[in-house]
N, C-alpha and C positions, 0 to 999 in steps of 0.2 A: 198580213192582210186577211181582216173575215169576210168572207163571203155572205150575204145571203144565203139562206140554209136551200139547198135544191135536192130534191131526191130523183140524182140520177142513175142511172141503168147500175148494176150491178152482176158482177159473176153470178154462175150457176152455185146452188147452195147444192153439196154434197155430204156424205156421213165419212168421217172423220180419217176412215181407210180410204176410201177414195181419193181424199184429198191429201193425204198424205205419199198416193201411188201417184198423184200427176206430180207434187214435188220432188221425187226422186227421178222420175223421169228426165226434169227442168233440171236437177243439181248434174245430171250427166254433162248437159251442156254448159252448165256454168263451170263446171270441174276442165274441159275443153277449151273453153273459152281463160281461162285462170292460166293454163298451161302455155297457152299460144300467145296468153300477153308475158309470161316468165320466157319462153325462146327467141320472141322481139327483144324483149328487156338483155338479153346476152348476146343477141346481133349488135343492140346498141353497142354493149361493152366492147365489141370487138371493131368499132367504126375507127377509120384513120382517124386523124388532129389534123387542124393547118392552124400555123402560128400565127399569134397576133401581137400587138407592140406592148408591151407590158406598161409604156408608159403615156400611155393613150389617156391623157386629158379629161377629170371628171369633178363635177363641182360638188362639193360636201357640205358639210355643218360647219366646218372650221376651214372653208375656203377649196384649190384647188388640192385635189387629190390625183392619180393614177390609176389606171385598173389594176395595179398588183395590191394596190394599197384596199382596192375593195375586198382581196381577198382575209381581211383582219389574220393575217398571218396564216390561215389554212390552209390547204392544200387544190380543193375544189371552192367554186363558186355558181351558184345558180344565180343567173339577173333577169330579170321581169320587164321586158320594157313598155312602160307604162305612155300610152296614147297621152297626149296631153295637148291643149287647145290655150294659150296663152292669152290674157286678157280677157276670158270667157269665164262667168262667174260659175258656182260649182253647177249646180243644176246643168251648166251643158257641158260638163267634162263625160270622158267615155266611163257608159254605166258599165258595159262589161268588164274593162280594167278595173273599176270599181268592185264589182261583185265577185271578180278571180280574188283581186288583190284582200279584200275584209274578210276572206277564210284561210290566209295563212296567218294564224298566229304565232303559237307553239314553237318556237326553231331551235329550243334544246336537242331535238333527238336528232335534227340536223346536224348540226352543231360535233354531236357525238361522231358523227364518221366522216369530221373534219371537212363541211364542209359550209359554206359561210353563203346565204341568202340575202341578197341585195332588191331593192328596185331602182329602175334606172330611169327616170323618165324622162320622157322625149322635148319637154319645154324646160322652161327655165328654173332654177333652183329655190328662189325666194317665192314664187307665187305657189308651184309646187307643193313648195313644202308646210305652206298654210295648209291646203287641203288634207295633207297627212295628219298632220296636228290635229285639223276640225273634224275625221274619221279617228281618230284615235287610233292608229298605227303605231308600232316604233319598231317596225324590221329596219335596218337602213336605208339611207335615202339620197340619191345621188339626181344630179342631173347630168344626158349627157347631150343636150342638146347639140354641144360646139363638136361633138366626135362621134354621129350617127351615119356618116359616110365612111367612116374606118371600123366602125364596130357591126355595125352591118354592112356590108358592103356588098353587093349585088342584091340583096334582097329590099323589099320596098319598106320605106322609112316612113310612121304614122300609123302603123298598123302592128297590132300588140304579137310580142317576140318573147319567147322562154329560149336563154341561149344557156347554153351549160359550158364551165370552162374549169381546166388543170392547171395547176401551176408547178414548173420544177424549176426549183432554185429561181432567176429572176426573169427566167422564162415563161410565159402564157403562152398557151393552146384553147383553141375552141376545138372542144368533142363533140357536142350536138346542138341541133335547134329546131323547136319545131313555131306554128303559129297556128291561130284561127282552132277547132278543137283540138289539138293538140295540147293546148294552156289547160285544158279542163284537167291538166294531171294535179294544179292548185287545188281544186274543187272536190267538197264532201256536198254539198247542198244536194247537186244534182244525181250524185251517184246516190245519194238515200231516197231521193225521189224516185229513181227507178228502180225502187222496189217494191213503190207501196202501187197498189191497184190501180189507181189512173196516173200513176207516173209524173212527168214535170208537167203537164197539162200543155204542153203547146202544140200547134197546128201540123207541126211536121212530123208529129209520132203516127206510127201504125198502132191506133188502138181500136175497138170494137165499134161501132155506131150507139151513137149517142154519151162515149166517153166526154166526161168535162174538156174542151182542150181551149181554156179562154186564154191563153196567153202566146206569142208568136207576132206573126206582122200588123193585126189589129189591133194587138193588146202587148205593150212590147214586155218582154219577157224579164227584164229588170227593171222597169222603171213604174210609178204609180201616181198616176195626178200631178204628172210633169217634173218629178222628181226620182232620181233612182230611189230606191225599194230602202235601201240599208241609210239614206241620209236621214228617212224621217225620225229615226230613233235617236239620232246625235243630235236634229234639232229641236226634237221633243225634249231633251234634255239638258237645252241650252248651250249648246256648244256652237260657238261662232263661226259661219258660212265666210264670212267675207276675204274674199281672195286679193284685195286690193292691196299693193306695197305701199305706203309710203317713203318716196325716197326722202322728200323734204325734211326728213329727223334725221338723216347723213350726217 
C-alpha cells in the first residue's frame, strides 16, 4: 500500500562516527537479547512430552487421514492451526492466520532436519481448501475440525495455535505450543519492520512523538478497504475468491 507522501518527524542527523557509536552501543543489546532467545530456545529442548493418539482423525486431499500420517514419514511435525469461519466468504476469514500463514513458503530447509509443516484448519476441509488454492499456498492442508477437543485439549479452540509434535515409531508426542505472538515465529514481515526507523507503524509501539503509527485498532493492521492486505494481489491477478462448495456435482 502507498501512502500519500508525508514528511514525518525524523531521527537526529549525525556524522558518521557518531552514528556508528550509538549502533554498537544497540548491537550490545541485540547481541543480549540473540543470547536470551538461544537459552529459551534449549529450555524448550529440554521441556517434558505428553502423548497424543497418533491416530487422531484428520481430513486431507485424498479423504481421511491420521496425525502420524501428517507427519509424511518424518520424524517432527510443526501444525498451524488455522482460524477458520465456515460459510463466511473470504474477506471475513481470520486476516492474521492469513498473514502468519502467506510468509511460510520455503519448507525445504525444513524438510532438511526432518521435519514436515502442516496447516490444520479449524473448519471444514473443502471450503478451506478453496481459500488455499485462491492464496496460492501448497504447504499441506488438513482439516481437523472433527478432532480439535483431542488435539487441543484444555486450551481454547478458534484461536490460532503453533503446536510442535515428535514422532517415535507409531507413537506421537506433543513437545510444545504456543499462541497469540508467540505464532509471529512464522513471520519475516514484521521482524524487518523492526528495523527500519518507524518500525511496523502501529499504535501500540513506543516510538518518538509524531512517529507514523497509522495502523493498529483504527486502522487494522492486516487488512485494507475491507480486505486482508495479501488477498488484493491474488485478486488483482484473477484468482478466484469464491469459497462456495458445490455439492450438487456429487
Amino acid at each position: 500500500m502507498v501512502r500519500d507522501k508525508v514528511d514525518f518527524p525524523a531521527p537526529e542527523i549525525v556524522d558518521r562516527a557518531t552514528f556508528q557509536a550509538e549502533v554498537d552501543a544497540l548491537r550490545i543489546r541485540e547481541k543480549a537479547h540473540t543470547r536470551e532467545g538461544d537459552a529459551i530456545a534449549a529450555a524448550r529442548r529440554r521441556l517434558p512430552v505428553v502423548r497424543v493418539d497418533g491416530a487422531t482423525s484428520l481430513i486431507g486431499e485424498n479423504g481421511s487421514v491420521t496425525l502420524l500420517d501428517a507427519f509424511e514419514g518424518r520424524q517432527m511435525l510443526i501444525a498451524y492451526y488455522y482460524m477458520w469461519f465456515d460459510g463466511q466468504p473470504a474477506a471475513e476469514q481470520c486476516e492474521g492466520c492469513t498473514f502468519f500463514t502467506t510468509q511460510v513458503r520455503e519448507l525445504s530447509h525444513i524438510h532438511s532436519r526432518d521435519v514436515t509443516y502442516a496447516t490444520f484448519c479449524q473448519g471444514s476441509y473443502e471450503q478451506s481448501v478453496r481459500y488455499r488454492d485462491f492464496m496460492g499456498w501448497e504447504m499441506p492442508w488438513y482439516s481437523a475440525q472433527d478432532s480439535l477437543e483431542t488435539l487441543l485439549v484444555g486450551r481454547r479452540i478458534g484461536l490460532m495455535h503453533l503446536v510442535c509434535y515428535l514422532r517415535s515409531g507409531s507413537e506421537v508426542f506433543e513437545t510444545y505450543w504456543t499462541t497469540r505472538r508467540g505464532v509471529e515465529a512464522m513471520d519475516n514481515s514484521y521482524r524487518l519492520l523492526d528495523l527500519t526507523v518507524y518500525g511496523r507503524q502501529e499504535d501500540f509501539e513506543d516510538s518518538p512523538d509524531g512517529w507514523p503509527q497509522h495502523w493498529g485498532e483504527t486502522n487494522h493492521p492486516f487488512r485494507r478497504d475491507g480486505r486482508h492486505i495479501s488477498q488484493w494481489p491474488r485478486l488483482e491477478a484473477g484468482h478466484s475468491d469464491d469459497m462456495v462448495v458445490d455439492n450438487s456435482r456429487r
